[in-house]
C-alpha positions as CSV (number, residue, x, y, z in Angstrom):
1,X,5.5,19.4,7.2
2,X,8.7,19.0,5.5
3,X,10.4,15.7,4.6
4,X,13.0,15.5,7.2
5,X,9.7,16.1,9.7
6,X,7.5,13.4,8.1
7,X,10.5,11.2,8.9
8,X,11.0,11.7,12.0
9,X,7.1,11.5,12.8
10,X,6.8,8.2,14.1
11,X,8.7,7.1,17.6
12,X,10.4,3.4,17.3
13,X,11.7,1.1,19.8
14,X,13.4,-1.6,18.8
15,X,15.2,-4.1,21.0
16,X,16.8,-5.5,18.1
17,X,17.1,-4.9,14.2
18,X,14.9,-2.8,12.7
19,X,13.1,-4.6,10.6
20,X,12.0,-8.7,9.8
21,X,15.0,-10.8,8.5
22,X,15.1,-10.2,4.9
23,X,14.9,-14.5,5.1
24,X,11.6,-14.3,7.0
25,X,9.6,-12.4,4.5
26,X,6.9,-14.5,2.3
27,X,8.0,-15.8,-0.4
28,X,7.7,-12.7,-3.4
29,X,7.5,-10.1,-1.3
30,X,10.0,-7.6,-1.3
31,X,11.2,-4.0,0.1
32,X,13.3,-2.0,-1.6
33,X,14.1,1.1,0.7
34,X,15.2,4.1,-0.6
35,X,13.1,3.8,-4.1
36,X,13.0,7.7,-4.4
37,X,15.0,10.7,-2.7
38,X,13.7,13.0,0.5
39,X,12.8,15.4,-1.9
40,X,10.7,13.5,-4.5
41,X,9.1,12.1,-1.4
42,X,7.7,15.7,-0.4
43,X,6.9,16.8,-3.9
44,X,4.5,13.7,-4.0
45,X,3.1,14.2,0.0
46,X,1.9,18.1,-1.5
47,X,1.1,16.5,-4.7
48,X,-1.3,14.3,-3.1
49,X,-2.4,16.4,0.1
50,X,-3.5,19.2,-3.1
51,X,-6.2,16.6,-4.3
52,X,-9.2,15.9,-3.8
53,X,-10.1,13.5,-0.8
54,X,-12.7,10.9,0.2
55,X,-13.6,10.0,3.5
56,X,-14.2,11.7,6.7
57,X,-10.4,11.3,7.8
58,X,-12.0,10.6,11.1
59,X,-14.4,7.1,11.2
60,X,-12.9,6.5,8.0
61,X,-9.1,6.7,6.1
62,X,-9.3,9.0,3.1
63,X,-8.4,7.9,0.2
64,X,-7.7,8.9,-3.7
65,X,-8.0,7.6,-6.8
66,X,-6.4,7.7,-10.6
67,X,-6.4,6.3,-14.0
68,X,-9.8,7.3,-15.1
69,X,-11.1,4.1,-13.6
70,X,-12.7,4.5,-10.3
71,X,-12.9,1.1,-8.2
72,X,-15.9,-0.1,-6.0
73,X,-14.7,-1.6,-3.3
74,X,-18.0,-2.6,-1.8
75,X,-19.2,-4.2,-5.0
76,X,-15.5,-5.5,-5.4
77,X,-15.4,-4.1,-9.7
78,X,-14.5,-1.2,-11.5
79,X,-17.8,1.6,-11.2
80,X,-20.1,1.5,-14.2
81,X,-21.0,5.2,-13.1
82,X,-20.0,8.1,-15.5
83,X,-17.5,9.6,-12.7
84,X,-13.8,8.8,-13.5
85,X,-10.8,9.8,-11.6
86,X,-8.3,11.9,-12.7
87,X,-5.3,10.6,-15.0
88,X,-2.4,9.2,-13.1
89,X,-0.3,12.3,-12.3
90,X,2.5,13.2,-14.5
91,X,4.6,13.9,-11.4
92,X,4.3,10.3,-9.7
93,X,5.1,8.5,-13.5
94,X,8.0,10.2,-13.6
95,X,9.1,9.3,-10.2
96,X,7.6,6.2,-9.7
97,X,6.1,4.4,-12.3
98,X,9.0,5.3,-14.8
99,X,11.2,3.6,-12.5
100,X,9.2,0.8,-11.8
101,X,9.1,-0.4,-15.8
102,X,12.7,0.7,-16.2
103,X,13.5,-1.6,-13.2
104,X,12.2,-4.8,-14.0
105,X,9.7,-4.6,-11.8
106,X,6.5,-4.4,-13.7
107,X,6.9,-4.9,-17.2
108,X,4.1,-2.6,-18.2
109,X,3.1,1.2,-16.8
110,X,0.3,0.5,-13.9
111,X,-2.9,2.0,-15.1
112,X,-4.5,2.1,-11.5
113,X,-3.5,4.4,-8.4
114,X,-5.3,4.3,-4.7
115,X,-3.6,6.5,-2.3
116,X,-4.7,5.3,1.3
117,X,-4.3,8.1,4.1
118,X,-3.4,6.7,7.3
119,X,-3.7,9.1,10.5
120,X,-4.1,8.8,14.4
121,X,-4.7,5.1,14.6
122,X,-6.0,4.5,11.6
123,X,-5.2,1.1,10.0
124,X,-7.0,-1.6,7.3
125,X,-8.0,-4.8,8.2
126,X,-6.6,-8.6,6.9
127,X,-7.3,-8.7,3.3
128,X,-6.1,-10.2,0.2
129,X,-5.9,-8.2,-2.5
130,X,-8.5,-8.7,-6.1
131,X,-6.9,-11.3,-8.0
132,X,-8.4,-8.4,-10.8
133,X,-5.3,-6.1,-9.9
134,X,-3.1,-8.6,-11.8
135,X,0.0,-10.8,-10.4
136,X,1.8,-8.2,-9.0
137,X,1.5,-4.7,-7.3
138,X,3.4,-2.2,-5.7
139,X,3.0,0.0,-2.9
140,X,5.5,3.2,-2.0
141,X,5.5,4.3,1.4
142,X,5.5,7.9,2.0
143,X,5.5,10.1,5.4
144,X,5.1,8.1,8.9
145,X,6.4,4.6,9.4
146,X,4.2,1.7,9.3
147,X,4.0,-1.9,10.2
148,X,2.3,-4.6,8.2
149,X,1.3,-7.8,9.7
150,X,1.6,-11.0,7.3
151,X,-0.4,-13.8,8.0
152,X,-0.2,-17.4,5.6
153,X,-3.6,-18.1,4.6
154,X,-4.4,-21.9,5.1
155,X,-6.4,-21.9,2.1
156,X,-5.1,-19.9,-0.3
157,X,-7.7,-20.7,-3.0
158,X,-10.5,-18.7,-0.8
159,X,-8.2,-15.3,-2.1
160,X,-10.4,-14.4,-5.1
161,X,-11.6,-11.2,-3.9
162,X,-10.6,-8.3,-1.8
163,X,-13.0,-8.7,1.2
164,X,-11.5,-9.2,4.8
165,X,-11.1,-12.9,5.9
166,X,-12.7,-14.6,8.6
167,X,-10.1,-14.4,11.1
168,X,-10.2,-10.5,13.2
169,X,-7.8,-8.4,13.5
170,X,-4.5,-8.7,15.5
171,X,-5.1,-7.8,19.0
172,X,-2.5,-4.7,20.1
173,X,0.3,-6.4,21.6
174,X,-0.9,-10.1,20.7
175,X,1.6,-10.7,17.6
176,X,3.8,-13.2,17.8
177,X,6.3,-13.8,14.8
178,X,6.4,-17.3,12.9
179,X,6.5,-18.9,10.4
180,X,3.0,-18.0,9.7
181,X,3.1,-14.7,10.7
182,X,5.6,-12.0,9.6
183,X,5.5,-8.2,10.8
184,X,7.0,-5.8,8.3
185,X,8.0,-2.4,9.5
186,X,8.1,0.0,6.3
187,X,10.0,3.1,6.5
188,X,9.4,6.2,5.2
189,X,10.5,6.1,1.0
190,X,10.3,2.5,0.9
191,X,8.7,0.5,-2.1
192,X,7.2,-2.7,-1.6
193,X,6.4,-5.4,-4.3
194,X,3.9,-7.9,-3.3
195,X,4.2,-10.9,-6.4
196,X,3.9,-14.9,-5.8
197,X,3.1,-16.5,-2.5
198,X,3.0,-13.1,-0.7
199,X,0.4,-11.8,-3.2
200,X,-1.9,-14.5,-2.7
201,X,-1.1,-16.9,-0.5
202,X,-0.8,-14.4,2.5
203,X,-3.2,-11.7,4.1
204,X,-2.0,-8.4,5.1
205,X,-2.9,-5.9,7.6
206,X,-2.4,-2.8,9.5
207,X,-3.0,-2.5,13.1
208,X,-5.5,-0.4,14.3
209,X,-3.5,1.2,17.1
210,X,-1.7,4.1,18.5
211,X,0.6,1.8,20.4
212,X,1.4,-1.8,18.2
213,X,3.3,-4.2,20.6
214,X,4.7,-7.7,18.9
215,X,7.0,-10.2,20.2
216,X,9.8,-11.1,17.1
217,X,11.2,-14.4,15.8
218,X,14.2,-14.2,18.5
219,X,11.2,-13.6,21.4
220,X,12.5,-9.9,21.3
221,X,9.8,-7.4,22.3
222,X,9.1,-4.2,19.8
223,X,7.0,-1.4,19.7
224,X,5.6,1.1,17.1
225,X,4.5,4.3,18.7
226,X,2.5,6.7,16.7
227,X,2.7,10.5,17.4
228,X,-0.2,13.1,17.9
229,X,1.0,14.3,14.3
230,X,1.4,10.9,12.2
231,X,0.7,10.9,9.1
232,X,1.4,7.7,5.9
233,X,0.5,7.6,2.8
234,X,0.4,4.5,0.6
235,X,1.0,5.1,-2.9
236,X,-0.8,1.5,-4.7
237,X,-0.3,0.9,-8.1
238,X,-1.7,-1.9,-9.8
239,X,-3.7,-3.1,-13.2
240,X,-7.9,-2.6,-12.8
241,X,-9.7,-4.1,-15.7
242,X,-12.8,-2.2,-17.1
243,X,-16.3,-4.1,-17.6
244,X,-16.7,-5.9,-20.9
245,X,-18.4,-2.9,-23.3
246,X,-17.5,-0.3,-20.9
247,X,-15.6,2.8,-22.5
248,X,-13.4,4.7,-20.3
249,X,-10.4,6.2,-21.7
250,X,-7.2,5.4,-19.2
251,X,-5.1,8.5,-20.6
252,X,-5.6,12.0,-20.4
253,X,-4.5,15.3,-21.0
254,X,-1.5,15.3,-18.2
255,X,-1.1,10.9,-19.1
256,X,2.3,9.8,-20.1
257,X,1.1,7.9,-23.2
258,X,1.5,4.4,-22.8
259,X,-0.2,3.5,-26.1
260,X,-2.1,0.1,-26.3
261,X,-0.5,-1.1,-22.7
262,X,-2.5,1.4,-20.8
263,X,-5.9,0.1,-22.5
């Protein structure tokens, strides 16, 4: 599938604007649309679709992982196994985290990569993100289009790991925008930069649905309709701190050497 297909494979309705009032977002989040070409977006979809994937695809989304590091998410730390994953890419520095340092918006080279496969209607549940990954990370959209659902936690001190909150899952078609609850519609080639309130002071979420329905801010109806042939990939780059006394070299033979700042 070429770019100008991986574009087009997601059917929108929209009553309104495209997207939530740039005003409406949580506080430090951003979207910066555009962050690389239609060209560098389909060198990194075959860059990615070439490695080497975990998961099903099926029950489960697939996923990869880079930097040497390899993260537990069940046991919410960096793996004290001997398995590493393979250095970040030299393809996606270039593109991506080159232009991320250049920009302001990191000040060092992320040493961490997850790429989340999303397929059918395959989503990920309300979460905060590890206050491990470091103050702020960055996400580039590539393929399908997706929405996220923001919700403001009440108690924003209970974000101190990554596992889901208490509160389920929007229901399909039971979203209603506020000022607690913000739906984000990502398009293909967009970055996002979650920093601030946003980073830990909100949950995030994708909706586990073929069909997501939501009612906006102006009581507008919308509706993200996923094809038989959508496919996203998020590109998340962040900091994961090894284990006190654990060696693990973060470079490697196809590494961009960041000296000291990718330790």
């Amino acid at each position: 599938m070429d770019a100008k297909e991986a574009n087009a494979s997601s059917s929108i309705r929209l009553s309104a604007s495209s997207s939530s009032s740039m005003s409406a977002l949580p506080r430090g989040l951003r979207l910066l649309p555009g962050f690389i070409s239609a060209t560098e977006e389909q060198q990194l979809l075959e860059l990615f679709e070439a490695g080497q994937w975990q998961g099903d695809g099926q029950k489960q989304r697939q996923v990869q992982q880079y930097g040497g590091a390899v993260y537990d998410y069940k046991a919410h730390r960096v793996s004290t196994a001997t398995t590493t994953s393979p250095p970040l890419p030299r393809l996606l520095v270039s593109l991506v985290g080159d232009r991320l340092v250049s920009a302001g918006i990191v000040e060092r080279l992320p040493d961490h990569v997850f790429v989340n496969k999303y397929v059918h209607h395959q989503g990920i549940a309300a979460h905060v993100d590890s206050r491990d990954f470091g103050g702020t990370i960055v996400s580039l959209s590539l393929g399908s289009v997706a929405a996220l659902v923001y919700r403001r936690v009440p108690q924003p001190d209970i974000t101190t790991s990554s596992l889901p909150l208490s509160a389920p899952p929007a229901a399909v078609g039971d979203v209603r925008e506020s000022d607690d609850t913000v739906v984000v519609q990502l398009e293909p080639r967009t970055l996002l930069v979650m920093s601030d309130e946003s980073r830990y002071g909100w949950t995030h979420e994708i909706p586990f649905a073929k069909v997501f329905r939501w009612t906006d801010r102006s009581g507008q109806r919308r509706e993200l309709r996923r094809p038989r042939d959508y496919r996203r990939l998020a590109v998340t780059m962040r900091h994961v701190p090894l284990p006190s006394g654990h060696e693990m070299t973060r470079t490697g033979a196809e590494q961009v050497t960041e000296g000291d700042e990718a330790a």
